[in-house]
Each structure stands twice: as C-alpha cells, then as structure tokens.
matplotlib code that plots the C-alpha trace (Angstrom):
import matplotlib.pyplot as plt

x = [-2.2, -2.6, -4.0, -1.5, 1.2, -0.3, -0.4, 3.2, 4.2, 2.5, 4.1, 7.1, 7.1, 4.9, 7.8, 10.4, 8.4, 8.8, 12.3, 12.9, 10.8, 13.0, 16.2, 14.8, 13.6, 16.5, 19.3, 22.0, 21.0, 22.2, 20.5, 19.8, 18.6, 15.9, 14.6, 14.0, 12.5, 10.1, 9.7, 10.0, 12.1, 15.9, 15.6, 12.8, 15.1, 18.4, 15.6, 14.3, 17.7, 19.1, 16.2, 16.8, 20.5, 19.8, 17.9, 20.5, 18.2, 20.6, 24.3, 26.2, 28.9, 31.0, 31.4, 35.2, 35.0, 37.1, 35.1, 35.2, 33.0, 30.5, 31.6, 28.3, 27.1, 25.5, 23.0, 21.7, 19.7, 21.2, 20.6, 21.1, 19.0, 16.1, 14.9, 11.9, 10.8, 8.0, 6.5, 5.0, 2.4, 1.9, 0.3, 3.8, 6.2, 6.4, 9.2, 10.7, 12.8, 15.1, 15.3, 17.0, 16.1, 17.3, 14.5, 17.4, 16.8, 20.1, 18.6, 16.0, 14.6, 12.4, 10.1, 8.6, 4.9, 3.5, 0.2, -1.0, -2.5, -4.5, -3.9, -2.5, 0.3, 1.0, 1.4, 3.6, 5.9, 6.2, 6.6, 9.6, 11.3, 10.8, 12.4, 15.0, 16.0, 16.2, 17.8, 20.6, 21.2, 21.8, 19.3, 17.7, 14.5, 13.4, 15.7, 12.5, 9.8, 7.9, 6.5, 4.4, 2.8, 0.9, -0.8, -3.6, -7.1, -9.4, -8.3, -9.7, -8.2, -8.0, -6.1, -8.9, -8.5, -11.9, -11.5, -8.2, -8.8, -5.3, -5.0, -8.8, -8.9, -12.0, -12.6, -9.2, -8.0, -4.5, -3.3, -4.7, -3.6, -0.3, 0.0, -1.2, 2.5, 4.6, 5.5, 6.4, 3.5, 1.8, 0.5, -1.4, -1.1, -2.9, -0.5, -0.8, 2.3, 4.3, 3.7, 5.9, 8.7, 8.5, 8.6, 11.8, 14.0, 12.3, 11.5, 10.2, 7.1, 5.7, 4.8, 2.8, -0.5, -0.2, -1.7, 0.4, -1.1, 0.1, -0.7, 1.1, -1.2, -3.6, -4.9, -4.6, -3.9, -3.0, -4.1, -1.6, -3.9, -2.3, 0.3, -1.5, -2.6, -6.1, -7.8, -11.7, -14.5, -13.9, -10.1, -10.9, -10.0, -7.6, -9.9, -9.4, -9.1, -12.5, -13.8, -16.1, -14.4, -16.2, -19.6, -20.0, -16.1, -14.2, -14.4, -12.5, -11.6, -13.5, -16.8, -17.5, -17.3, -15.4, -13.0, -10.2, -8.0, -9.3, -8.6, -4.5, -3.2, -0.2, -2.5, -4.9, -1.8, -1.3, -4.7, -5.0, -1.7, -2.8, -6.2, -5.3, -1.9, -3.7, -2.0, -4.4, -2.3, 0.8, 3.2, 7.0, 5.8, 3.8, 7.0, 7.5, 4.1, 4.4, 7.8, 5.6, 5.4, 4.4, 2.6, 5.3, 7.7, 4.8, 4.9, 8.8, 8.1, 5.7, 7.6, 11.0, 8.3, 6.8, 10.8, 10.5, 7.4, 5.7, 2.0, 0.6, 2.7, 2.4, -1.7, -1.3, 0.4, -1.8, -5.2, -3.1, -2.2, -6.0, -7.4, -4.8, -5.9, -9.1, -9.2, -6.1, -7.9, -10.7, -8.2, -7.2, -10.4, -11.8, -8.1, -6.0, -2.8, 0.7, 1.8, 1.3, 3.4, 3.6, 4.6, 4.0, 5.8, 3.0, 3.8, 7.5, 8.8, 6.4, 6.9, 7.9, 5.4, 2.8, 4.0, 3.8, -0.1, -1.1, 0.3, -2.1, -5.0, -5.0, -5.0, -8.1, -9.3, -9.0, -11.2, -8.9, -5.6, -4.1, -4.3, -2.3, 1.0, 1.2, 4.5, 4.3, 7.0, 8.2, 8.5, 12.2, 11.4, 11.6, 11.3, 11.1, 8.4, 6.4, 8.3, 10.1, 6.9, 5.1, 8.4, 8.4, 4.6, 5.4, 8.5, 6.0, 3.6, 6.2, 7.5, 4.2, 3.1, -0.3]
y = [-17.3, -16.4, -19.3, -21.1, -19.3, -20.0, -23.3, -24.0, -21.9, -24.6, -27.8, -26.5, -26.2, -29.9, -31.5, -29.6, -31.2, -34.8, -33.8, -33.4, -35.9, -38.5, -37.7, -37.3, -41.2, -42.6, -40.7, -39.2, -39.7, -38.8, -36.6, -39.3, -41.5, -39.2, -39.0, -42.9, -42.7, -39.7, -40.4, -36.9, -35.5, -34.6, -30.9, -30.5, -32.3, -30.1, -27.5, -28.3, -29.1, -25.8, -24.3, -26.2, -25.0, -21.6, -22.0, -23.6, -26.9, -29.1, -30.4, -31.4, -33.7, -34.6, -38.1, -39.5, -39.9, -41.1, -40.3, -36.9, -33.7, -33.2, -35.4, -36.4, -35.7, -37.2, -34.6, -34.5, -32.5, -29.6, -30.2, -26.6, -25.4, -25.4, -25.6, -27.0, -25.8, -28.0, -27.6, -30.0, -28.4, -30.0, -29.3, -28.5, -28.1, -26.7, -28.5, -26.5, -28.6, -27.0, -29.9, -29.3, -30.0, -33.6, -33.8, -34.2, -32.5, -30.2, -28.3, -28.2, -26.5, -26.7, -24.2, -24.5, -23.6, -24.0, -23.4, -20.6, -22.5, -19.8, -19.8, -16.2, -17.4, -20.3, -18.0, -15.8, -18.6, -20.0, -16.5, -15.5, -18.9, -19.1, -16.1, -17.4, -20.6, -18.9, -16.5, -18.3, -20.5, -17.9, -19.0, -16.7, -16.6, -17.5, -20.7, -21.5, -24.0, -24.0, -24.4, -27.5, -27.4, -30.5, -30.9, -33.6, -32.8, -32.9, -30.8, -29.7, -29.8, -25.9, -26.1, -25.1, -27.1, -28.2, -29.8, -30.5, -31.8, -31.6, -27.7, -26.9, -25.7, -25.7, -23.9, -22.3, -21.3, -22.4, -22.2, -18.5, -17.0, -18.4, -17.8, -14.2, -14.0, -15.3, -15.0, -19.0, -21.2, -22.9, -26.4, -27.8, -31.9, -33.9, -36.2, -39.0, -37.6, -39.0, -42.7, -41.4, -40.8, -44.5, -45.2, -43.2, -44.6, -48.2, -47.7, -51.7, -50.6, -48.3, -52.0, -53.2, -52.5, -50.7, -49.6, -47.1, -47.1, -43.6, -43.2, -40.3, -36.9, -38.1, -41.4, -42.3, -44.4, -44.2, -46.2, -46.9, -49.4, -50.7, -48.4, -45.2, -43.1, -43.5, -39.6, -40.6, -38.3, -36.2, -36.7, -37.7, -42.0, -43.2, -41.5, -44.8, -42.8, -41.6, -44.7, -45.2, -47.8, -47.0, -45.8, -43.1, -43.1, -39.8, -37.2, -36.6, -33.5, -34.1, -33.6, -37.0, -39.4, -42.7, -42.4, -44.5, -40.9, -40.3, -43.2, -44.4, -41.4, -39.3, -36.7, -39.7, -41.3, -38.8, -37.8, -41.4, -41.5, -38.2, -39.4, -42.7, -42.4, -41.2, -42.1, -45.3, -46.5, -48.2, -46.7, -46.0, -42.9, -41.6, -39.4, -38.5, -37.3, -33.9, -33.5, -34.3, -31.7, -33.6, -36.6, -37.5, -37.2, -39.3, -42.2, -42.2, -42.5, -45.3, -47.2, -46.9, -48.5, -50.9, -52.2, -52.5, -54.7, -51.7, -53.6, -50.1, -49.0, -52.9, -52.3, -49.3, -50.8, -53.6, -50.8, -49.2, -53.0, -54.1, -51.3, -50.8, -55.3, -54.4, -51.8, -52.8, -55.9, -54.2, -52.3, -56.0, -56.9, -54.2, -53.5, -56.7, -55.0, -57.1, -54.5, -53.0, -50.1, -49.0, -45.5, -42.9, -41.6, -44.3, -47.0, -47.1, -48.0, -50.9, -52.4, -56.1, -56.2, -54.6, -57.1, -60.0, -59.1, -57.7, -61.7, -63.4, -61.3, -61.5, -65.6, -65.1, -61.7, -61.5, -63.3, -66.2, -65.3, -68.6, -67.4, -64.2, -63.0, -59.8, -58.3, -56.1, -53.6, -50.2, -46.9, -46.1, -42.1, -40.7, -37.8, -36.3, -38.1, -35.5, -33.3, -35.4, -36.7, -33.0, -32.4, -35.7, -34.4, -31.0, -32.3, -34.4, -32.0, -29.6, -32.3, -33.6, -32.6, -32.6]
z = [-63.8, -60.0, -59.1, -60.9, -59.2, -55.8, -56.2, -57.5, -54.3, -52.2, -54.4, -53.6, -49.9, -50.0, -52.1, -49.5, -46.7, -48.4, -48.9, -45.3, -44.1, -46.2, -44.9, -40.9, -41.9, -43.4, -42.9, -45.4, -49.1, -52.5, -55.2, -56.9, -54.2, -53.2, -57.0, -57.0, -53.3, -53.9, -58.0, -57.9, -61.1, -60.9, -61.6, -59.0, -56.6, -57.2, -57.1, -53.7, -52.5, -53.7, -51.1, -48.2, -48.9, -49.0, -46.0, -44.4, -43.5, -45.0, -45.4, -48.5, -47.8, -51.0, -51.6, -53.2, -57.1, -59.6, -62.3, -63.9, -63.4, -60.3, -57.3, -55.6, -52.5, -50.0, -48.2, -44.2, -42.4, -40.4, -36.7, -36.2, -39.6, -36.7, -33.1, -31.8, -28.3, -26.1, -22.7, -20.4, -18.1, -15.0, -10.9, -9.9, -12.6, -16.1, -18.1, -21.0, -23.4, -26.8, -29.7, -32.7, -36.2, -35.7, -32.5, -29.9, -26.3, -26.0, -23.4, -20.5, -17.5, -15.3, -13.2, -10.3, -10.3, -6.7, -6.1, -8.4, -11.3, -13.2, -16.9, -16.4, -14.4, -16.4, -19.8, -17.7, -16.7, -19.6, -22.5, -19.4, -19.6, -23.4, -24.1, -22.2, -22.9, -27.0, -25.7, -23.5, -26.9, -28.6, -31.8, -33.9, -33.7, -37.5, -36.4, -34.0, -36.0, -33.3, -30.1, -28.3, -25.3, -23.3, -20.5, -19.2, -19.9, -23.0, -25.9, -29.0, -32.4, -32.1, -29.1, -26.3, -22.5, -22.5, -19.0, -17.5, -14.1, -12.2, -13.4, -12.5, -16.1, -18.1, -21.3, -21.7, -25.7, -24.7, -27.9, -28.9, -25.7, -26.4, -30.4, -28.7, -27.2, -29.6, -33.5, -33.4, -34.2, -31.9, -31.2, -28.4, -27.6, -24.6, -23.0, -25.7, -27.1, -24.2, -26.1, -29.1, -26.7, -26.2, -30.1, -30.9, -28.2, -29.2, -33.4, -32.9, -30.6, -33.9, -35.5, -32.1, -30.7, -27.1, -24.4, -22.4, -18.7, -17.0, -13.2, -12.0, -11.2, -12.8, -14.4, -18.0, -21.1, -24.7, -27.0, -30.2, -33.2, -36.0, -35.9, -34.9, -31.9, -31.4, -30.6, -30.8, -32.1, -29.4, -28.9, -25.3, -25.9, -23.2, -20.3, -18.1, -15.3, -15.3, -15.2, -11.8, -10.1, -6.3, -6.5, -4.0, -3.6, -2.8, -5.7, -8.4, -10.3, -13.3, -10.7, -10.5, -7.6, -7.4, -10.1, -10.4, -10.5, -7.3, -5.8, -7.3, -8.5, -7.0, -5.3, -4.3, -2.5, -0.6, 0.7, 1.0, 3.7, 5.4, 6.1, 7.1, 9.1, 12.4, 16.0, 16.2, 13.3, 13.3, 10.7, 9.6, 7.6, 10.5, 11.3, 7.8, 7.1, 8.3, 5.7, 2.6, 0.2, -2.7, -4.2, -5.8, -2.9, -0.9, -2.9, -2.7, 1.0, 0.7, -1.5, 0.9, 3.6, 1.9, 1.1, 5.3, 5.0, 6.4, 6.9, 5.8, 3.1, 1.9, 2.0, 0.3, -2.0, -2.8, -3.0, -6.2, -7.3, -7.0, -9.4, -11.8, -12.5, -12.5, -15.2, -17.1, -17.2, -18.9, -21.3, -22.5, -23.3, -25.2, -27.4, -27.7, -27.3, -28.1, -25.2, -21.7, -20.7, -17.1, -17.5, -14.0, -10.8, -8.9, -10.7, -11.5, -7.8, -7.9, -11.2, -10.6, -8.0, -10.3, -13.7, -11.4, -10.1, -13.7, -15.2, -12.4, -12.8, -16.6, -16.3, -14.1, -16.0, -19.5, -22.0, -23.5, -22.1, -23.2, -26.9, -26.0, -25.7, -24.0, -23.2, -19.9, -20.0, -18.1, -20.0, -20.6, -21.6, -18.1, -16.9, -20.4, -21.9, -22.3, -23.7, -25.8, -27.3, -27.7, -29.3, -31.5, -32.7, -33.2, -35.6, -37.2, -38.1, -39.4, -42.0, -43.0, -46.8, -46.2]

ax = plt.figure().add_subplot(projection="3d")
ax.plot(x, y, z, "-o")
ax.set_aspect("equal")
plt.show()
C-alpha cells in the first residue's frame, strides 16, 4: 500500500508537469482541450487543475455560454504563480535576471566583479544580490522555482566547474556550495544555454541545425542537431576554442599554447593592442590605450578605428577574420549546419565584414559548398543571452515529467 501511495504521489506531480508544460506550449486551453491533448481522463484533469488552482499556478477565465449549467473556461498559466531567478558568471560582471512563471525577464542587475575571482567572492556576490533582487520584488520565497547559474568552462551533470578557463576555476562544486546557501534548488548550465535564447525570440530556428559561434571572453560554439543541444560524453562538445590554431602560439588559459581563445578572444584583443601599439607604430588608438579598462571596451575602440581605415585596427581586424574562416570552416565540415550564428562582444561590430569573408572562404573551404545553403546570421538575444537561456533551461527542467 506504501508503495502504492508513493507512486500515485509522483503521477500526480508528472501529470501536473504535463499540465503545465501544455499550456507554457500553446497557450490558453479548455478542460476539455487538455484531455484530448494529454489523453489523460477528465477527472484526473479537473483534478490536476483543481491543484495548480490551489497553488495558485494557474488562471480560469470563464468563457460566454448560452447553454445551461457550468460556463467553461479557458485556463492560463499565472505569470506570477512563480519566479525563476538565473545568473550569468562572467571575468567582470555577474548578471542576475528575475523571470516569471511565463519565462519573461521583469527584472535585472548587474554587479560589478573586478578582479577578485575566487569562488568565495563569487558566492558572496551573488547569495547578497539574490536576496535582494527577491526581496526588492517583494515575492515570497516558496514563489521562487529556482535558481540557474552559468558560466564558461566544462561542467558536470552534478554541477562541479571542472575547468573554467576565464575564472581560473578548476574543480569547483558550484552547485553544492550554492544549494549550501539557499532553500531554492539549484541548477548549474555551461554557456550552451545562451543558444535557447536564440530559439524563443526566433521558435523557427528549433527546426534547423546550428552552430552558434561565440567569441567574446572566451571562444566557443554550440552545437544544436536535429533539434537538440549536443552535450558529448563529457558535456565538453562546442570546445572550438581550444582548438590549436598556432603551434607554439601565446598560451591560453586552459594550459595550452596556441589556442584559438588565446589568440581572437576579448582578452586576446587586448593583449594583442597592448603588445603591439608601441611608439614605432603608427596608430589612432595609440592615445586611447592607456584609457582601456576592458576587453570589451578595447574592441569598441578598435572597431571605431578600423571605421577610420586605421591600417592597424583594419589588420587587426583581418587576424580575428582569418581564424574565425579557418575554424568555422572546419565547424561546416564536420556538422552540416542550415545555420551560422555570430553571437560575441568581438564579433558583433564586425559582422557584415565577418558574413562577407565567412561566404568567400566557405566557396574555397568547405567540402561541396555548391550543394549547401547556409544562412549566416547575428544573434538577436543581446546582452541577456545568457541569462535568458539559463533561465529558458531552468523553466524547462521544472516542467519536464520525466
């Protein structure tokens, strides 16, 4: 009988979760609509429905009727029946987002992180600014599903930083230091999730095969096959950045040498400009060297003089151009993609110049390029990508039945 008992406990939350799952897919839907879609029976529905009521997860919005007895209703999700909270983690910033049951940012902040990176100081940061960003909007806190976190590096399934490069994190249990802090659970993701950022503001790419192409502080892709994100055995696919594109070439943070990370990404750039922009050469950013405070902020600058034909900036320029062919090129060939996102603070201020260059190599480049059709195209989730995505996962995983 126990057993018994136990197991209709965990039908019922599995039947809520398809319940909810439904309506986040397709919107508004009557009783009866979500017994035909689910083949589940009507009293289990009004049963499940009468629980998300109780827990306020859903609306009921009676529908006009000329018949007699019970009006229908058509029933929606509650964006306020819960919050979802995710955090990108990144060499300068930590990005803190609120989404509510519906998955839509209503709030966000953002802390600066300098240049203390020990895990310490990041769960510090980020338990304050937790706190209070609930705290400021005023939700309870058994409103909260959840929180996601995600950062570059190689992650486990149990949520341990095996290696994150920009960070200089190895062998961190992210996620039990955090779940240590907080009553909320807590999910870890790699920056793959930024790719389903991309999907909900375009619901057309879920159909395509795609490689998303990062280069911002560090170097990455994301592979999405047949309609899913590929992890690997390791959950360490996508790693294009580690790829040894100089032998003997400067080294990189993973502790090898000659990485294309080491070589096009923000941090790269910048080295790159401060080695290089010496009094021998001949420069518009010489003077703005000294006022650089950031990768990102230096490739702002370069960009700005490679708009005044600045030879330098415009050979600097080209460097980045000449890599990202060569192992986007490589991308192509192994994955067939229908799609090429340029997503990153390095790319986006180049991106016609970058399409245009990616188009000509791939005619010279990519094994029979006149049977393929591959649309080039920027990312459109900004900023927020990250979080939006860890977000879109962590929404995900809190609906799925399984």
């Amino acid at each position: 009988m126990e057993k018994t008992a136990i197991n209709s406990k965990a039908a019922g939350r599995r039947n809520e979760k398809v319940v909810l799952s439904l309506l986040a897919g397709h919107g508004p839907l009557s009783q009866s609509q979500i017994c035909q879609m689910t083949h589940l029976g009507s009293s289990t529905v009004s049963t499940i429905v009468s629980r998300l009521r109780e827990k306020e997860w859903i609306h009921e919005t009676p529908l006009p009727s000329g018949k007699r007895g019970a009006k229908p209703v058509l029933i929606r999700i509650n964006p306020q029946g819960g919050h979802l909270i995710a955090a990108e983690i990144n060499p300068h910033t930590i990005r803190l987002g609120l989404f509510d049951f519906h998955c839509q940012l209503t709030e966000q902040i953002a802390i600066a992180l300098g240049t203390d990176h020990s895990v310490e100081n990041v769960l510090r940061l980020l338990e304050i600014n937790i706190r209070g960003l609930v705290s400021k909007a005023g939700i309870r806190p058994d409103r909260i599903l959840g929180v996601a976190v995600t950062l570059s590096g190689s992650i486990t399934p149990a949520g341990v930083v095996e290696l994150s490069s920009p960070l200089g994190w190895k062998t961190v249990p992210l996620r039990r230091l955090l779940q240590n802090r907080f009553d909320w659970p807590v999910e870890i993701y790699s920056t793959k999730v930024r790719l389903l950022a991309e999907i909900r503001l375009q619901p057309s790419l879920q159909s395509k095969n795609i490689i998303y192409f990062n280069i911002a502080d560090g170097v990455g892709s994301t592979l999405l096959i047949d309609g899913k994100l590929v992890y690997g055995a390791t959950r360490r696919s996508g790693e294009i950045g580690h790829i040894t594109v100089m032998p003997d070439g400067p080294l990189c943070g993973c502790g090898h040498k000659g990485c294309l990370e080491a070589l096009v990404s923000g941090p790269a750039v910048l080295r790159k400009m401060r080695q290089e922009l010496t009094r021998e050469c001949s420069s518009l950013l010489q003077q703005r060297l000294p006022a650089l405070r950031s990768p990102e902020q230096a490739v702002e600058e370069l960009a700005w003089a490679a708009d005044q034909q600045d030879p330098y900036a415009l050979s600097v320029r080209d460097f980045i151009a000449d890599y990202l062919c060569y192992a986007a090129a490589a991308a192509v060939n192994l994955f067939d993609p229908d799609v090429l996102i340029l997503a990153g603070y390095v790319s986006q201020p180049f991106l016609p110049y970058f399409t245009k260059r990616l188009q000509d190599y791939f005619v010279e480049h990519v094994y029979d390029f006149a049977s393929r059709t591959i649309e080039i195209i920027p990312a459109r989730a900004g900023k927020e990508a990250l979080i939006q995505g860890a977000a879109a996962a962590l929404f995900q995983n809190a609906l799925s039945p399984v």
